[in-house]
N, C-alpha and C positions, 0 to 999 in steps of 0.2 A: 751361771753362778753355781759354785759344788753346793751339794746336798748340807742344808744346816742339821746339828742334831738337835734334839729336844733339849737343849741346854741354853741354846743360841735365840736369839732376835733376829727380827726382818724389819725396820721400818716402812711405810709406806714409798720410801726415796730407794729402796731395794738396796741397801749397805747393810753388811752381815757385821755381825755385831759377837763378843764371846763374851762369858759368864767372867763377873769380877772374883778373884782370887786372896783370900784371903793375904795379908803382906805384916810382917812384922809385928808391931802392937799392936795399932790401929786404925795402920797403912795399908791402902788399897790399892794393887793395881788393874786397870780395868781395861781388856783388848777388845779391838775394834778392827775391822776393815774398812779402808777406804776402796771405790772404785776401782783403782785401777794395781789390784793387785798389791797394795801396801798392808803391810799387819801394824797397827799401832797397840803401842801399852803405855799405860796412864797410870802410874804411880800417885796416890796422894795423899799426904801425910804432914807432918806438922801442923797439926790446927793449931791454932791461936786465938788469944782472946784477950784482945789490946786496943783497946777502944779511946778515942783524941780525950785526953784529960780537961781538954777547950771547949769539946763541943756545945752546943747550946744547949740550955739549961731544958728543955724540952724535949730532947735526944734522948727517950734511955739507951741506958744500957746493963746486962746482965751478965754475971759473970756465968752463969748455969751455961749461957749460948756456949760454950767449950766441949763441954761433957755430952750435952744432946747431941750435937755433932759428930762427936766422937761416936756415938752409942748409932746414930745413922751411918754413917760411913763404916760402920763393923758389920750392920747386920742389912741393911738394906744391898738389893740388887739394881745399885745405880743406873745402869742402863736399860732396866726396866722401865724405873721411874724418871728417867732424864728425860724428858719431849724435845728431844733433837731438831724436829718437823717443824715444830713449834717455836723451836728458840731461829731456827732458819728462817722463815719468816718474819722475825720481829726482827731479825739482824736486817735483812731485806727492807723492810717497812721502815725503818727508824731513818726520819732524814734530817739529824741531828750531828750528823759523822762528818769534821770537817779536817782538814788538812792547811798547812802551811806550805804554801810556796815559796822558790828561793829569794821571791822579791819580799814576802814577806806578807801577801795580801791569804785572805782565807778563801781555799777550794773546797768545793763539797767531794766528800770520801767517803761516798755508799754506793750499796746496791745502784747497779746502772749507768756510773758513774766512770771512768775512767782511769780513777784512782781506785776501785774495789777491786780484789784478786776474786774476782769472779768461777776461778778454778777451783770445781766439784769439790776436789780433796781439802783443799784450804780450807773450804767453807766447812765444808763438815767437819774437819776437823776442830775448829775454831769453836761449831757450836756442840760438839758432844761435852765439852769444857765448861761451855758458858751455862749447857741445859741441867751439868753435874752441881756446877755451883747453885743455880737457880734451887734444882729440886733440896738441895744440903739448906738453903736460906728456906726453902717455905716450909720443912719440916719443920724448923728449930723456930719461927714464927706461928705455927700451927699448935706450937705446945704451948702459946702466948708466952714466948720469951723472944724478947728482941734482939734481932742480930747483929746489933752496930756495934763492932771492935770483930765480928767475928772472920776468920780469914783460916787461908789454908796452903801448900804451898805443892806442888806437882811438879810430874817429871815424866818425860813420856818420850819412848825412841820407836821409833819407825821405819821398819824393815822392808825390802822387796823392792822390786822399780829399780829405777837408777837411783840411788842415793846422791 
């Protein structure tokens, strides 16, 4: 693997990881290496804050979760605080993941399973996303403000390899 600078990340799954860039207002895109020589960037932008006007009377929701958000994704270094490692194991663990087949009956569709894209880049890919989102919802729940309506919306291309 090249030499990372002081800029760069290592998780413990040894994927080299680049510093997020500042992007627009308060749009971030955020690059990544996969394995096998792929460079990904992870645009994300459009936050929102549109929470089911239905939900149960029990459900907050706060319109503040917009602007926390925003104010983390401007200044925080996401793949810092994203737990990639973390969120890959729980994607793993979770055997909650089920699939439809063409008869119509339910298959399981996780980790170990048949139906999971068990392929390194997939996965990682899938969870540097899932660990961004995570760490965006525990900030903006850490400032005790609830994140139900809150959402966001990405974009990310992926160079090198066979396309």
């Amino acid at each position: 693997m090249p030499r990372l600078t002081s800029d760069e990340k290592v998780t413990n799954l040894g994927r080299r990881m680049l510093p997020l860039i500042a992007w627009a207002h308060f749009d971030l895109p955020g690059s990544f290496h996969l394995q096998i020589d792929i460079h990904c960037e992870l645009r994300i932008g459009e936050v929102i804050y549109s929470p089911d006007p239905n939900r149960p009377a029990d459900i907050a929701a706060d319109p503040r979760a917009e602007q926390v958000a925003r104010d983390f994704l401007r200044t925080a270094d996401l793949l810092m605080v994203a737990d990639v490692d973390a969120t890959i194991t729980t994607m793993r663990d979770r055997d909650e993941n089920w699939a439809q087949s063409e008869d119509g009956t339910a298959v399981p569709f996780g980790y170990g399973t048949d139906n999971y894209n068990a392929d390194v880049d997939v996965e990682y890919n899938m969870a540097v996303k899932q660990a961004i989102q995570v760490a965006v919802t525990d900030h903006v729940e850490a400032m005790g403000i609830p994140s139900t309506g809150l959402g966001y919306q990405s974009q990310e291309q992926c160079t090198g390899a066979d396309q």
